[in-house]
C-alpha positions in Angstrom: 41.2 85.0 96.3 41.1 82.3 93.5 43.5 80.5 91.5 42.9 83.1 88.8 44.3 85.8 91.0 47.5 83.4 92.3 48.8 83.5 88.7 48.3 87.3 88.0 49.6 88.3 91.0 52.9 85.7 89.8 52.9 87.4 86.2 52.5 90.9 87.6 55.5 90.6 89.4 57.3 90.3 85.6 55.1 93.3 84.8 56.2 95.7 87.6 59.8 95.2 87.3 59.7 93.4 90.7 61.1 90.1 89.1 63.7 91.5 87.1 65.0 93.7 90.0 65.1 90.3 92.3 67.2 88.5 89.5 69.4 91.5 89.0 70.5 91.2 92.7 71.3 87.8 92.2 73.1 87.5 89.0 75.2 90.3 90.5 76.8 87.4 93.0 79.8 85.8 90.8 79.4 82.5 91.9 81.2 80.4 89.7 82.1 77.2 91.6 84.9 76.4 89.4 86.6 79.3 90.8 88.2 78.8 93.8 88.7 82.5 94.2 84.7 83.1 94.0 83.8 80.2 97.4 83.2 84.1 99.6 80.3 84.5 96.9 79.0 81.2 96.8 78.3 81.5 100.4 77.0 85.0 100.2 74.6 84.3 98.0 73.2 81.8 100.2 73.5 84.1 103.5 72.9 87.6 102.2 70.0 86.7 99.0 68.7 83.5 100.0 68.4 83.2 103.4 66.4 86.6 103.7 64.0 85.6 100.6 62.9 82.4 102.3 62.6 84.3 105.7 60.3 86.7 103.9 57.9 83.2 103.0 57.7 82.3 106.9 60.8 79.1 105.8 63.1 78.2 108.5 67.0 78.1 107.1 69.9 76.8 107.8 73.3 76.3 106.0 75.0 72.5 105.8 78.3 72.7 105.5 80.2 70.4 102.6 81.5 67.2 104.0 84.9 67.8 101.6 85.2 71.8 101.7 83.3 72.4 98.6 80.3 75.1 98.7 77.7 75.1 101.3 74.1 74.1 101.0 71.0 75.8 102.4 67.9 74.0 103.4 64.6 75.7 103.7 61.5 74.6 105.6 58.0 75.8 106.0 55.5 73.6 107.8 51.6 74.6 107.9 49.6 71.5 108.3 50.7 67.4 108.5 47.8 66.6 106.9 48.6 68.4 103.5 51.6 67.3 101.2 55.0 68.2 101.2 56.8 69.3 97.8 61.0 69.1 98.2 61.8 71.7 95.7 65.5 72.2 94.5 68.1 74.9 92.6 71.6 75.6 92.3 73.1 78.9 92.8 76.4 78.6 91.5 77.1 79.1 87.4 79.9 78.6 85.0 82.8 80.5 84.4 81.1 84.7 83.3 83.2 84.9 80.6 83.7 88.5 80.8 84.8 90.5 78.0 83.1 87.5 75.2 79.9 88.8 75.5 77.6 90.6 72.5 78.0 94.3 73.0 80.4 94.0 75.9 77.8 93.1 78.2 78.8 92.8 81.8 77.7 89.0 82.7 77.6 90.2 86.0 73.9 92.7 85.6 70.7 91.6 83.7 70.5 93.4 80.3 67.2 93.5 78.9 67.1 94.3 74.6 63.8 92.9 73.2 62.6 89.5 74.7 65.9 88.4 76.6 67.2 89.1 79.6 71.2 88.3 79.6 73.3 87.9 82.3 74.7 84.6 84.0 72.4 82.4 86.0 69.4 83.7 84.0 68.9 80.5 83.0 70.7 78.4 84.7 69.5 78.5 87.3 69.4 81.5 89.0 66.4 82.6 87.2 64.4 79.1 87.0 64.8 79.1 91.2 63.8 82.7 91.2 60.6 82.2 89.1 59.8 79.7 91.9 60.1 81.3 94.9 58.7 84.6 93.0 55.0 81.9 92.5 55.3 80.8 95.9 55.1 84.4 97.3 52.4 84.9 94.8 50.4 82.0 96.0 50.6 82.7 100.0 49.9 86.4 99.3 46.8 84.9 97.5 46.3 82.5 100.2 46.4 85.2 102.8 49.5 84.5 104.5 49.3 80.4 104.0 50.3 78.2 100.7 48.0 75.0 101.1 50.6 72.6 102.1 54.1 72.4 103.5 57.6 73.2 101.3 61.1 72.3 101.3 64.0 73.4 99.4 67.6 72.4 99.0 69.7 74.9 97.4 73.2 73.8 96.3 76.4 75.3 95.0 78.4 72.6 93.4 75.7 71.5 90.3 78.0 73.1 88.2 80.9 71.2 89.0 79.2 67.5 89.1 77.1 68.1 92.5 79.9 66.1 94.4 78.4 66.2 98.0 75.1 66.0 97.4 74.3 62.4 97.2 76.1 62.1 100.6 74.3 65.5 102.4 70.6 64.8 101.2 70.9 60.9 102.7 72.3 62.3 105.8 68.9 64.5 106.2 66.7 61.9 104.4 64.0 63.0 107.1 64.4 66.5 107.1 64.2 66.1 103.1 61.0 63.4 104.0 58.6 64.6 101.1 55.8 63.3 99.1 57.0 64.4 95.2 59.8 66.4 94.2 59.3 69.3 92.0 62.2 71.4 90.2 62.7 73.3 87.5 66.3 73.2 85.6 67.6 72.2 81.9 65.4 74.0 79.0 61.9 73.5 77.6 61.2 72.0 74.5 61.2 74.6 73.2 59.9 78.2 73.8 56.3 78.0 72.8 55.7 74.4 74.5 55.3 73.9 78.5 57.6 70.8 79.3 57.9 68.4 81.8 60.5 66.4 82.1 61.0 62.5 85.0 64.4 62.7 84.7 67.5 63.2 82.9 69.8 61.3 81.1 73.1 60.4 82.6 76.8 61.4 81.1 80.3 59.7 81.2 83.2 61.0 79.8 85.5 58.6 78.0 89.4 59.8 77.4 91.8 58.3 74.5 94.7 58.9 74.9 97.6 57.4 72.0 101.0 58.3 73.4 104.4 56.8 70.8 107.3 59.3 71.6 108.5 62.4 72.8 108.2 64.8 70.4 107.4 65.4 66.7 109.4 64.1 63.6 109.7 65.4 60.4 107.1 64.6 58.6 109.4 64.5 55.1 112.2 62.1 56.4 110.0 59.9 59.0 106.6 59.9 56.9 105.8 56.2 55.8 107.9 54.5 58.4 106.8 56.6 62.1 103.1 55.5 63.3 101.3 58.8 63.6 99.0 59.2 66.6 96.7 61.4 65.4 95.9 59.0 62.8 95.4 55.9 64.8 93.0 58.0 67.4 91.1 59.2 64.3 90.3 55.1 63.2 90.1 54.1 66.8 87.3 56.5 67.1 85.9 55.8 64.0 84.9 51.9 65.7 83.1 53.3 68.0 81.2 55.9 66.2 80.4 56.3 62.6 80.6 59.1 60.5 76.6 60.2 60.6 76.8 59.7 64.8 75.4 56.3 64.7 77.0 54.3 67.8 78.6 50.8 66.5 79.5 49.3 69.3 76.4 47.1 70.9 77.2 47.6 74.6 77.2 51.3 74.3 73.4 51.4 72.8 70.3 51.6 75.4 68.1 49.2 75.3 65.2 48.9 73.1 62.8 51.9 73.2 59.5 50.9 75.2 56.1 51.2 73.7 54.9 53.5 76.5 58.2 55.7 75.7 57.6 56.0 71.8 53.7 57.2 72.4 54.6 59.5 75.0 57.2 61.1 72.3 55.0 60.7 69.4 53.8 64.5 69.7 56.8 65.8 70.7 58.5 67.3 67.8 61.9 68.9 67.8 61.9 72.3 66.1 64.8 74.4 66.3 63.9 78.5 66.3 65.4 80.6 63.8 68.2 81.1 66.3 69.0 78.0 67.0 71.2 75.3 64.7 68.8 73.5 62.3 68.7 69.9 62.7 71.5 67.5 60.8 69.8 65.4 57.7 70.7 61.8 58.2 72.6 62.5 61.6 71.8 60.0 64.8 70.2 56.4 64.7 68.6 55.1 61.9 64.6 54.7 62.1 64.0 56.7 64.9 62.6 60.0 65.3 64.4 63.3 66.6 62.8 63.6 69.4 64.1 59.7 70.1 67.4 60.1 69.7 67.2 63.1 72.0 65.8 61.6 74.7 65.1 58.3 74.3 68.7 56.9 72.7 72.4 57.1 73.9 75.2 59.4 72.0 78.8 59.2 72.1 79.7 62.9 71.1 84.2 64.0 70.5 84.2 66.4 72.9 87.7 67.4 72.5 90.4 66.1 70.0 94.6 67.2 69.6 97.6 66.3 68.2 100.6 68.7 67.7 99.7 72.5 67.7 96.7 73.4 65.5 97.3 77.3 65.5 101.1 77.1 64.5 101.1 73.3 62.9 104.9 71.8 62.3 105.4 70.1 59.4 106.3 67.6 62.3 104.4 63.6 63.2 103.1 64.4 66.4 104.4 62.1 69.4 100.9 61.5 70.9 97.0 62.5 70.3 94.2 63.0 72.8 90.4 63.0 72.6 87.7 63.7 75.1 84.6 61.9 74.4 81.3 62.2 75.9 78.4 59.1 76.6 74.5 60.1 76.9 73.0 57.4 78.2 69.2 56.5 78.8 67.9 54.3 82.3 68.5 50.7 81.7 72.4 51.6 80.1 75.0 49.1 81.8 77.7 51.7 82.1 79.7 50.2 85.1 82.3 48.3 83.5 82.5 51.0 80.4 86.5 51.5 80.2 86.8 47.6 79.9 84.2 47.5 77.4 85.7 50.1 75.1 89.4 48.9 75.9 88.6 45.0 74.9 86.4 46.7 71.8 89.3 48.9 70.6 92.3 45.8 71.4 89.8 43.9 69.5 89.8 46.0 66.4 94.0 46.5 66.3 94.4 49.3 68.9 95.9 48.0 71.3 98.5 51.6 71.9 94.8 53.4 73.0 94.9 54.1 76.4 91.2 54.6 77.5 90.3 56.2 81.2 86.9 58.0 81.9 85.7 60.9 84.9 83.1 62.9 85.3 79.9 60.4 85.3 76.2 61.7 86.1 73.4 58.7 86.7 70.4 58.3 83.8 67.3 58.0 86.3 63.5 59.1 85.4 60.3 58.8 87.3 57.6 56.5 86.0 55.5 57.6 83.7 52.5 55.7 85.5 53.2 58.0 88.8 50.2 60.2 89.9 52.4 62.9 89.7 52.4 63.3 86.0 49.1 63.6 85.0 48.7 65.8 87.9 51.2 68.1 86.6 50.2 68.0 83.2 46.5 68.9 83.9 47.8 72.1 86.1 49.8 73.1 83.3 47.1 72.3 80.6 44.7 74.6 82.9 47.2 77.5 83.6 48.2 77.6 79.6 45.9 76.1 77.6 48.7 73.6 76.0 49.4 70.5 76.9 52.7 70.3 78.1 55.2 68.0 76.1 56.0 65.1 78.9 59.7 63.6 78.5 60.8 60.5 79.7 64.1 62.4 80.6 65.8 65.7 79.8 68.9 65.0 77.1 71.1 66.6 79.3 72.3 65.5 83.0 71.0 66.8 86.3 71.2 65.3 89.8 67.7 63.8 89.9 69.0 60.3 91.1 69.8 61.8 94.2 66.2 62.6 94.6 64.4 59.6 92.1 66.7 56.6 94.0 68.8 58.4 97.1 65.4 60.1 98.3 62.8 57.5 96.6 60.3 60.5 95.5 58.6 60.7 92.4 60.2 63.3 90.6 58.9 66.3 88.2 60.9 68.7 86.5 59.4 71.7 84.8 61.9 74.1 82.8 62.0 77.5 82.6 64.6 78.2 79.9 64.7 77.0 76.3 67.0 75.6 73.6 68.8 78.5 72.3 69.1 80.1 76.1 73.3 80.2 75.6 73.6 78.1 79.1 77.3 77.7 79.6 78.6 79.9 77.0 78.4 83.9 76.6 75.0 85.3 75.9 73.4 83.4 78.3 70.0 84.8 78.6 65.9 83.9 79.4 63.0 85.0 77.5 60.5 87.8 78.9 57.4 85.6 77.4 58.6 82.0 78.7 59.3 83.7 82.2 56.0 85.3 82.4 54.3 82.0 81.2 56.2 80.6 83.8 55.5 82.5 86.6 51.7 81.6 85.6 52.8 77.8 85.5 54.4 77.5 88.9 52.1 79.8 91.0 49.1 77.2 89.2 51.1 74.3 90.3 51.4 75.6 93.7 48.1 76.3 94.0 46.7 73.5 93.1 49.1 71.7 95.6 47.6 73.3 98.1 44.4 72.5 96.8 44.9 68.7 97.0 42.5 66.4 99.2 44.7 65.2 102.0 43.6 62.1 101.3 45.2 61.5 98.1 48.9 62.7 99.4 
């Protein structure tokens, strides 16, 4: 069989209902690792859905155990010839919290629910349905092979991603030679959008930043103490407002990237940012100055109020609150100096009279990217071209944050990410959901790249 028949054989599977039966059964595992109640389903998924799948494709399995008690990890191995190259492929089978009972028309999060081109349910997205779409062209392509895929697999499977991937930094250097690949090749995070193939080197990385302004126990009346009593709220609302203006624009220095490279500003001069008609239209004179959207997306650094209280805002006191809190969030680009960030904001706000904010920050996720000169790229982007017809926007990084260090710096491989979801999927809210037309392009896209994997001279591994 040829290429040609790899991908329809990948697409058909959309087309008979085999696909969406597949992800059915796995959505239907509640594995929502910030449950502690759910860690029975975290590990069933692996045992009960995974395991078998892989044994189906000829993979050896096995299940690492967390080195601090959070979920397991599986790790799937096929071997066929060690002169052809080895792809590491990853996913995540845990999600977020199901949020039962939020959902349009009641629908159970828990079972795929098909009404025109989406298919809801959570994982769909992310990332149940990205890791199903690849195992779903890897089947394609050994069926089309005749029983053999052209070169030799991995995959590590995690349950954590959802709650900051603790462990596995630690597990994947422990089995750097088991993991011993020549690219890594994912799929995670959404396309550019749902007409346009994407490939993304990386991902950005996150920090949270916490202010906290605490005066007094308690609330004052606001009639006898207003004038004379500091008020909290107020003093987190200007200490904010030094760090960030009021059109998003980042005003202090040492949070900004540095300067946008040449080869990054012609790889995103095609790369337009358009928003569907169900997705938020884009802010007029919102982010950086002079820079295109698709720039401050995934070439720039954001500092986004996650989070802000004082007092109660559903039954308000006519009261000065005794302290104020905000959650903010960092997006940084490679090159960032984020190490010594709570210093630098704490010296920046003492500097500018606010001295009373308290500043602490948790929950940080590396920038990293793969070169854009790698091999890999243009590889990728030629199978895609072929498979599709488009070229594929190519991103410097994704604009949201994914493990890929682990793999880019921990595991030294060139990295390639291609998406399966899109911009307006719902990820992490209720509604999740993927589109019938980007998962049968998808299918096409994958079982392509896999062929022509297996196509490669062994020679130019």
């Amino acid at each position: 069989m040829t290429r040609t028949d790899a991908i329809d054989r990948a697409r058909q599977t959309l087309h008979s209902g085999e696909f969406i039966a597949e992800l059915d059964r796995r959505v239907g595992y509640p594995t929502e690792s910030q449950n502690p109640g759910k860690r029975d389903a975290l590990r069933a998924y692996l045992e009960q859905e995974l395991q078998p799948s892989f044994a189906q494709l000829d993979f050896a399995t096995r299940l690492i155990e967390s080195p601090t008690g959070k979920g397991p990890y599986l790790v799937a191995e096929y071997r066929e010839d060690a002169s052809a190259p080895t792809v590491l492929m990853y996913g995540h089978g845990d999600v977020v919290d199901g949020m039962a009972g939020e959902w349009r028309d009641n629908l159970d999060p828990w079972r795929t629910t098909i009404s025109g081109n989406r298919v809801y349910g959570r994982g769909t997205a992310d990332n149940k349905g990205q890791h199903s779409i690849n195992l779903a062209a890897l089947r394609a392509v050994r069926e089309a092979r005749g029983g053999r895929l052209g070169f030799n697999a991995k995959f590590i499977v995690e349950t954590g991603e959802e709650i900051g991937s603790p462990d596995l930094r630690q597990v994947c250097e422990a089995l750097r030679e088991e993991l011993k690949a020549d690219l890594f090749l994912a799929s995670d995070g959404p396309r550019l959008s749902a007409d346009r193939p994407t490939i993304f080197l990386g991902c950005r990385g996150g920090i949270r930043i916490y202010l906290d302004v605490k005066l007094r126990d308690g609330g004052h009346h606001s009639g006898n103490w207003g004038g004379v009593l500091a008020n909290p709220a107020t003093i987190l609302a200007g200490a904010i407002a030094t760090l960030v203006d009021s059109h998003g624009r980042l005003l202090l220095n040492e949070l900004k990237p540095p300067r946008i490279s040449n080869q990054i500003r012609v790889a995103l001069a095609d790369v337009k940012v358009e928003p569907t008609a169900d997705e938020p239209a884009l802010s007029e004179n919102w982010g950086e100055e002079g820079l295109s959207a698709a720039e401050r997306l995934y070439a720039w650094n954001t500092l986004e109020v996650l989070a802000i209280s004082a007092g109660n805002i559903d039954k308000p006191a006519n009261a000065i609150p005794g302290e104020a809190h905000a959650v903010l969030q960092l997006r940084f680009v490679v090159g960032t100096r984020v190490d010594d960030i709570v210093e630098v904001v704490r010296a920046h706000l003492h500097s500018h009279g606010f001295p009373m904010v308290e500043v602490r920050a948790a929950q940080s996720f590396a920038a990293s990217r793969t070169d854009f000169d790698s091999p890999w790229v243009n590889w990728a982007a030629e199978s895609i071209r072929r498979t599709t017809g488009k070229a594929p926007a190519i991103l410097p990084n994704f604009g949201g944050a994914l493990p890929n260090d682990v793999f880019s710096e921990g595991l030294g491989l060139p990295t390639i990410w291609v998406p399966h979801s899109y911009p307006g999927c719902s990820q992490h809210a209720p509604n999740e959901h993927i589109l019938l037309s980007v998962t049968e392009e998808a299918l096409g896209i994958m079982a392509g790249l896999f062929w022509d994997l297996g196509e490669m001279p062994r020679d130019r591994k």
